[in-house]
Each structure stands twice: as structure tokens, then as C-alpha cells.
N, C-alpha and C positions, 0 to 999 in steps of 0.2 A: 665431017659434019656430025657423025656419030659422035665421035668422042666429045666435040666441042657441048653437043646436047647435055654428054654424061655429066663434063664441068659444069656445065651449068645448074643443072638440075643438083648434084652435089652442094655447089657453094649455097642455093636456096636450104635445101635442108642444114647445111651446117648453119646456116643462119637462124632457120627458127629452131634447132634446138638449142643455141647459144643465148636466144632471145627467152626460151622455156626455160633456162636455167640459171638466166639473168631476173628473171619474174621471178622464180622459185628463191633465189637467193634475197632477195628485197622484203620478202615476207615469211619468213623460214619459222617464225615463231606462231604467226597465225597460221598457217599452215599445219603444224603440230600441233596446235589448241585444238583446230576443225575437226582434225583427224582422229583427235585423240577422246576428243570430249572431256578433255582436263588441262591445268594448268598450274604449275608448280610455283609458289608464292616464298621468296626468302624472308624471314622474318626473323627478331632478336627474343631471347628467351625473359630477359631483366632490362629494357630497352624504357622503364614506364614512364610517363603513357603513352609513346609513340611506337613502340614494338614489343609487347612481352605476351608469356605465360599466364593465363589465368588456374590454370591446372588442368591435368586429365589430357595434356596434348592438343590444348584449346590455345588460340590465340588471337588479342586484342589488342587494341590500343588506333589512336590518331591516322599512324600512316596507314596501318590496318586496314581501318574501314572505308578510308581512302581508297584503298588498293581495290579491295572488296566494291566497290560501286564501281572503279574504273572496267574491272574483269567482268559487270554486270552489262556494262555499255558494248564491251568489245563480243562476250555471248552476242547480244542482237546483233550485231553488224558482222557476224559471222552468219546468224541464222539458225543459231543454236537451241533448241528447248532448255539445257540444262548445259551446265557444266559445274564439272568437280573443281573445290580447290582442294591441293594437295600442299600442306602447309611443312616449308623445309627449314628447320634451326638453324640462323647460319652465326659466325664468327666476325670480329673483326678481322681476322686473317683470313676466312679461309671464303669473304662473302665476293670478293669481286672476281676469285681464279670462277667460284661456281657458275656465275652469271655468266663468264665466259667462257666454260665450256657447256652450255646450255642446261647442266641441271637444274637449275635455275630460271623460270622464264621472265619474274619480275619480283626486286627486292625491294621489299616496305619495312628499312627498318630506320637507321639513322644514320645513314651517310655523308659523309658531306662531298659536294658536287667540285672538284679540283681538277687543273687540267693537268697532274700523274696519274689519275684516275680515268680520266676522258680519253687516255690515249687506250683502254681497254675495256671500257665499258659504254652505253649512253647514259643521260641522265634525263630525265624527262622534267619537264616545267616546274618549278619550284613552287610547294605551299607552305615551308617552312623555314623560318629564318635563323640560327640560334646565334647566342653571344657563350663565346668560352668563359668560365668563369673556376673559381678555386670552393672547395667544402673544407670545412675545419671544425674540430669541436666548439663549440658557442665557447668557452672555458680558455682555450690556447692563447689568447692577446693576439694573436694572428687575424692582420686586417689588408694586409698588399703583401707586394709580390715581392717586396725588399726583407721581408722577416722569413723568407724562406730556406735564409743562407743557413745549411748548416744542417734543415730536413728532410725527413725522405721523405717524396712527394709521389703518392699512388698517381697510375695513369694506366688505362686497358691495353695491351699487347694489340696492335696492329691499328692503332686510333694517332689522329698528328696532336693533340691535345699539349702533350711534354716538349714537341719540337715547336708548337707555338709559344708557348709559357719562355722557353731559353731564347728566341728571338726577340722578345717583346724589346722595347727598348728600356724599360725600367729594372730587367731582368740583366744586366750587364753588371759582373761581377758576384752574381749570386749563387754559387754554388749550393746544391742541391742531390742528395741520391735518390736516384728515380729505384721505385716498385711497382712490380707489375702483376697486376689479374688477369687473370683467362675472361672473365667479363664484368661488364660493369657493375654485376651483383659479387663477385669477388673484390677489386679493387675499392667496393667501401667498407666492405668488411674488412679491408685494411685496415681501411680509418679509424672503422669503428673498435678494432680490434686492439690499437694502439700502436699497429706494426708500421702506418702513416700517419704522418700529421695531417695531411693534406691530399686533398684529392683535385685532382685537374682533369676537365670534361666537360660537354656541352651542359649550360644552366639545367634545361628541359629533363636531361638524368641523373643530373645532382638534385634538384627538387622532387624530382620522382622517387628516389632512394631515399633520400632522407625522410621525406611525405611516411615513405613505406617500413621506417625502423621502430623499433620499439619504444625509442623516445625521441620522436622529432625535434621538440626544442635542444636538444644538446650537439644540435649541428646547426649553422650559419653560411651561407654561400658571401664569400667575401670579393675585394679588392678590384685590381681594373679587368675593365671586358680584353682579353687577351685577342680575341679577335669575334667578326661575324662571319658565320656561314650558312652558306646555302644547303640544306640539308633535302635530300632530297632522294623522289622512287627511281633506282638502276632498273635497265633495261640493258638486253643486245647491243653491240655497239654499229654492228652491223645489218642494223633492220631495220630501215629507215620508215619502212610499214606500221609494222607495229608502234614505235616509237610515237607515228604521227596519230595513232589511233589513238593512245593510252592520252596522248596531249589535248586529242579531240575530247577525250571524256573528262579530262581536268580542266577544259574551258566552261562543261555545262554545267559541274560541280559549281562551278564559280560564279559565271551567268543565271543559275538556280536560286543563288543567296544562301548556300551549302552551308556555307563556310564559316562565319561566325557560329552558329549552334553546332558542329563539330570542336571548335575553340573551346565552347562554355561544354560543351560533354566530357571532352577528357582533360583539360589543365584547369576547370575549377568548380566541378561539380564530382562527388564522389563516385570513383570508379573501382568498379571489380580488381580483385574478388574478396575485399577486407576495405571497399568503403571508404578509402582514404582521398582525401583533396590535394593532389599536386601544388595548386594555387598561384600559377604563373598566367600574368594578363598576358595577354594580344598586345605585340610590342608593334612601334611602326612600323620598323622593319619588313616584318612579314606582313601586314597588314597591306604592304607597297607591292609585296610580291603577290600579291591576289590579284590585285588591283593592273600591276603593268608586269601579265605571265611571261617569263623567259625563263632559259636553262643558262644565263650566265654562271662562270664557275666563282668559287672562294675568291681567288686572284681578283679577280671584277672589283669586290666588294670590299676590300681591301688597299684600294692605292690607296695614295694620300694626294 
């Protein structure tokens, strides 16, 4: 009888501590905010204007402030007076290992939401849509994807940009040597540099660099839209808490009527820290994704 009590009493507690650690594993990232009184925000250095530098270890731009209000929402619903962000430069390499071993608790820079990616990270509701597209000097006669044959065409080290451009279907038989930047503020200074023709990458940071060079008209974003993506803020892959919080705070952003004056603040009113106008409208695409929030991936947006 004894004993049977002990089992008893055993399999209860292995139960709720399997349940406290089952709870504790669901919200591992709030958890660590609470505790911490901070939150580590991954962000791009040259990203404009969805994730960069303004200098001095500052950081702005679209996904930014975005981020910056969502971590405003998740403070209250933790209960918090204050919390720190603690702002981490990340890579296209090295942005989805960080998220996933937690240095990282949410990345606002310009990802795009794909399911090789999804098997390691999450992605939280999409407010941005982009179209791939090609940079070239205004000057080259370079206008499609068919006059590539023969150039080396810049693309950022750890970005699908170069392997969407070789898939496209107009892109069969065009050979091309790819060059690579460490970031997207290197990879035009390829361009610019003369050491590419071309540069392949989301519209949003082709008009943001070129917005940001010393002579914006001597570059032209040309040819067909290579593809749309979902761009979009990483999170945990395994924190379905968090996950649903940061989604709760990008419904009120949107519910609010946020969202268009975030549009006209950084793609076409002049932004820090040199004043310059990106000047890319609110395409429908994204205008759809405001409108009906989901985390469908790239794949989604792309059948035919």
C-alpha cells in the first residue's frame, strides 16, 4: 500500500514538473525578457530603410520601428515599467544560426520568410512585401535579364537573390559570374565601383542605396520582377508564446491605422541621417498583406 502511495505520489509530481517545463519551454523568450528587463533586437547595418545605421551605434529604419512598438506592446503584457533594447548587428549568414541559438530574441531586418528557413526559425505575420529586382548604371544599355550574359552580377553572401535571378525562366542560357559582398552596402559598391554590372536584391535596398549614393541618377533599377517575397520579423522557432504575442501587437499596429504613415515615413519622406527619399510607393502586394495578416512563406507567393 505504501509503495503503491509512493508511485503514486511520484507519477503526480513527475507530471507537474514535466507540465512546469512544458509551460517554461512554450514561452522561453518571455520568460527571459521578464527576468531580464531586456531584449536583444537583430538588426542590418546598410539594410535602408528597413534596417540600418544611422551612426554612433543607432539604429533605424521601417522594420525598426515596427519591432520597437511590437517590444512596446509585449513590456505591458509582461507588466514591465521599462525595458532595455539591446540592439545586435546581424548578417545575412550569420542572422538565422543567432535567432536560433537565442542571442538573438527578434530579428527586424529583411528576411524573407521561406520554408528552408522555417524549418529553423519562426516568422511572425508579414508587413512587407518586396519584388526582386536588378541595379545597373543608368549608362550600361542594360534593361532585362537576357543582357546579363557575359556579366558579373553583385549579390550579398548568404541572400537567395542570385539563385532566384538563375531560376527565373528568361534567365535559361544566360550565363553570368556572380560577386559577392559581405553586405548590402558592399555589394553596391561593387556596382558602383565598376567591379559589377549589376546588382540583384530586394527593390526596397536597391532604392535605398542608390537613394543613399553620391549620384543617384547614375543608377536605374531595371528588368522583370524575379520574384515576391514575404519579408518579414524572425522570432524563436520554438516559442509559440512569444511568437503569438509579437502577432498580437502587429494586429493592433494594423487595427490602429499604423501603417500607412509608417509607409510615407521611411520609403518617401526624407529619412536620417543625410535626408535622402528612397521614393518607393506602397505596392499592392503589401498593401494585401496588411490587410489579410498571415505568415505564409515565399513558396505561397510564388505558384503559378
Amino acid at each position: 500500500m505504501k509503495s503503491k502511495k509512493l508511485s503514486t505520489n511520484c507519477l503526480i509530481a513527475a507530471t507537474l514538473l514535466l507540465g512546469a517545463v512544458n509551460a517554461h519551454a512554450a514561452s522561453q523568450t518571455m520568460d527571459k525578457i521578464k527576468s531580464t528587463g531586456a531584449v536583444t533586437m537583430g538588426v542590418r547595418e546598410s539594410s535602408i530603410p528597413m534596417s540600418y545605421t544611422t551612426g554612433d551605434s543607432r539604429f533605424d529604419g521601417y522594420h525598426v520601428e515596427i519591432c520597437r512598438m511590437i517590444l512596446a506592446d509585449v513590456k505591458d503584457k509582461l507588466g514591465l515599467s521599462t525595458l532595455r533594447i539591446n540592439y545586435q548587428p546581424v548578417t545575412s549568414q550569420n542572422r538565422v544560426p543567432l535567432v536560433q541559438n537565442g542571442t538573438v530574441d527578434i530579428e527586424c531586418g529583411t528576411t524573407t520568410n521561406n520554408t528552408a528557413r522555417a524549418k529553423d526559425v519562426g516568422f511572425a505575420n508579414t508587413l512587407y512585401v518586396e519584388e526582386v529586382r536588378i541595379a545597373v548604371k543608368a549608362n550600361s544599355g542594360i534593361t532585362s535579364i537576357s543582357q546579363l550574359a557575359g556579366k558579373k552580377v553583385a549579390t550579398t553572401t548568404g541572400t537567395t537573390s542570385v539563385q532566384l535571378l538563375r531560376k527565373h525562366e528568361k534567365a535559361n542560357g544566360v550565363n553570368f559570374e556572380e560577386v559577392f559582398g559581405k553586405d548590402h552596402a558592399d555589394s553596391f559598391l561593387l556596382l558602383e565601383s565598376g567591379r559589377a554590372d549589376a546588382f540583384v536584391m530586394d527593390g526596397s535596398i536597391l532604392a535605398g542605396n542608390i537613394a543613399n549614393s553620391k549620384n543617384p541618377k547614375d543608377y536605374k533599377i531595371v528588368g522583370e520582377v524575379l520574384a515576391t517575397e514575404p519579408i518579414a520579423i524572425m522570432v524563436p522557432k520554438n516559442d509559440p508564446e512569444f511568437k503569438a504575442a509579437v502577432n498580437a501587437a502587429i494586429a493592433k499596429i494594423v487595427a490602429n491605422g499604423k501603417m500607412p504613415g509608417l509607409w510615407n515615413k521611411w520609403f518617401l519622406a526624407p529619412i536620417p541621417p543625410k535626408n535622402i527619399v528612397v521614393g518607393l510607393e506602397l505596392s499592392p502586394a503589401t498593401k494585401n498583406a496588411w490587410a489579410n495578416l498571415n505568415d505564409k512563406p515565399a513558396e505561397d507567393y510564388n505558384k503559378k
